[in-house]
C-alpha positions as MATLAB code, in Angstrom:
seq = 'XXXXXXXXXXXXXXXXXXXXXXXXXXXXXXXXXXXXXXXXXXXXXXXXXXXXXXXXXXXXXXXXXXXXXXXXXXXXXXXXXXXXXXXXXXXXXXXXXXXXXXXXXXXXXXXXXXXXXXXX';
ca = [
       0.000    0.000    0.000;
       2.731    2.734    0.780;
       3.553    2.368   -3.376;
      -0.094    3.712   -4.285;
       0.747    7.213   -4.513;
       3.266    6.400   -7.142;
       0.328    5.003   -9.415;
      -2.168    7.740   -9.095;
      -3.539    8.383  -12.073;
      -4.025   11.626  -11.503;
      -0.174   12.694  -11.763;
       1.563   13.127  -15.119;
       5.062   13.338  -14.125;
       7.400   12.803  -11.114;
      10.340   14.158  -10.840;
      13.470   13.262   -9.207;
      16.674   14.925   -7.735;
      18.986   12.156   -9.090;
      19.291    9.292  -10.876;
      19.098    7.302   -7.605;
      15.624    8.696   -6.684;
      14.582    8.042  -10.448;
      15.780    4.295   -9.524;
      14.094    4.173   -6.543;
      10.688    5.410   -8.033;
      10.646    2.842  -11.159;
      11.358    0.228   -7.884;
       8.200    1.832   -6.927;
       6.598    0.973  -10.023;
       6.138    4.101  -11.695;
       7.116    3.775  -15.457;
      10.845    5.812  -16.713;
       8.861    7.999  -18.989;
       7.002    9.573  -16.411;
       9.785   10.329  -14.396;
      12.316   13.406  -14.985;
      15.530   13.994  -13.182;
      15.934   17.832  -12.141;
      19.313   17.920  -10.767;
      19.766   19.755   -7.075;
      20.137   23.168   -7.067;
      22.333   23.190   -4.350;
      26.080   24.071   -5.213;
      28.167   22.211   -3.706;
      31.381   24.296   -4.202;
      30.158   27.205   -2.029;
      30.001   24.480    1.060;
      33.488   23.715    0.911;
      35.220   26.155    3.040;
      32.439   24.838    5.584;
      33.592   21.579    5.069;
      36.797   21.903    5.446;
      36.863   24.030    8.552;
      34.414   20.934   10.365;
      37.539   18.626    9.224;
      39.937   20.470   11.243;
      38.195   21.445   13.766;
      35.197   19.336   14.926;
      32.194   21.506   16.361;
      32.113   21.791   19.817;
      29.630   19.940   22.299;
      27.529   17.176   22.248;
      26.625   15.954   18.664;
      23.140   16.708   16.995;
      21.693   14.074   15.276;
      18.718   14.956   12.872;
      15.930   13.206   10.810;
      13.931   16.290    8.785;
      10.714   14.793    7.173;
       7.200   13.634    7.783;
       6.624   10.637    9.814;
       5.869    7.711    8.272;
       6.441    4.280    9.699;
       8.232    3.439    6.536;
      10.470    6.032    6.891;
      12.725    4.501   10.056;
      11.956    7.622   12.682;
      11.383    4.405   15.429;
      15.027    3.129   14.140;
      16.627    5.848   14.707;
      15.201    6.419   18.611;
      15.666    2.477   18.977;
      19.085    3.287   18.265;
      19.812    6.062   20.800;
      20.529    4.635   24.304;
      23.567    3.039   22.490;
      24.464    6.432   20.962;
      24.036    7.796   23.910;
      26.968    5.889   25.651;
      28.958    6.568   23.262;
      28.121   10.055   22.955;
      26.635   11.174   26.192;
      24.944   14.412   26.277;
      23.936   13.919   22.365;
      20.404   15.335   21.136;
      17.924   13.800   18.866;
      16.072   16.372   16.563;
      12.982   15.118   14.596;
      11.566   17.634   12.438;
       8.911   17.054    9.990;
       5.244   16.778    9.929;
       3.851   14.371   12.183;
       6.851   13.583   13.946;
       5.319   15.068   17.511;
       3.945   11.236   17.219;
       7.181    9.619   18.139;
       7.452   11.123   21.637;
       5.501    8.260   23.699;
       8.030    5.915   22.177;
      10.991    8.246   23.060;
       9.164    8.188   26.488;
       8.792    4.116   26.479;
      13.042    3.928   25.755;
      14.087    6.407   27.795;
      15.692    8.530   25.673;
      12.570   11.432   25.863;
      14.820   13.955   27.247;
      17.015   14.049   24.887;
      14.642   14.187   21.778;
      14.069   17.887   20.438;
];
């Protein structure tokens, strides 16, 4: 069932950031000539000083560790908070942001692991 928005007939065209995503959505079942690749407008050049000031010098504090999307089951939200008491002793003091529509759902089962507190 999660597949059935890629078949609604209602939609001419999908379109993809990269040849990957166009991959994943013929996986998906919808047919190559409805799907079109529009590249990322992001350039990647500009980020580089950034970049390379985080490889010599790591940020300070605890690390952040984000998931930015809607919730879906699908999606591996739950994975990620199943995941964080071991992060957490490795990383103590490390913060779990969930943005995205929806994702206000996952705080009974950051409650039920124990990890609540440090879920933003």
């Amino acid at each position: 069932m999660r597949f059935a928005k890629y078949r609604a007939p209602l939609i001419d065209r999908y379109i993809a950031v990269c040849e990957a995503a166009a991959l994943e959505l013929g996986k998906a079942g919808v047919a190559r000539e409805r799907i079109r690749v529009i590249p990322s407008a992001v350039e990647l050049p500009r980020w580089e000083e950034a970049r390379a000031r985080r490889e010599t010098k790591p940020p300070e504090g605890p690390p952040r560790i984000g998931l930015i999307g809607h919730y879906a089951p699908f999606k591996g939200h739950q994975v990620l908070l199943r995941a964080a008491k071991d992060i957490l002793k490795a990383f103590p003091g490390a913060r779990f942001v969930l943005a995205g529509r929806g994702t206000e759902q996952l705080k009974d089962l950051a409650a039920e692991l124990g990890v609540l507190s440090q879920v933003d």
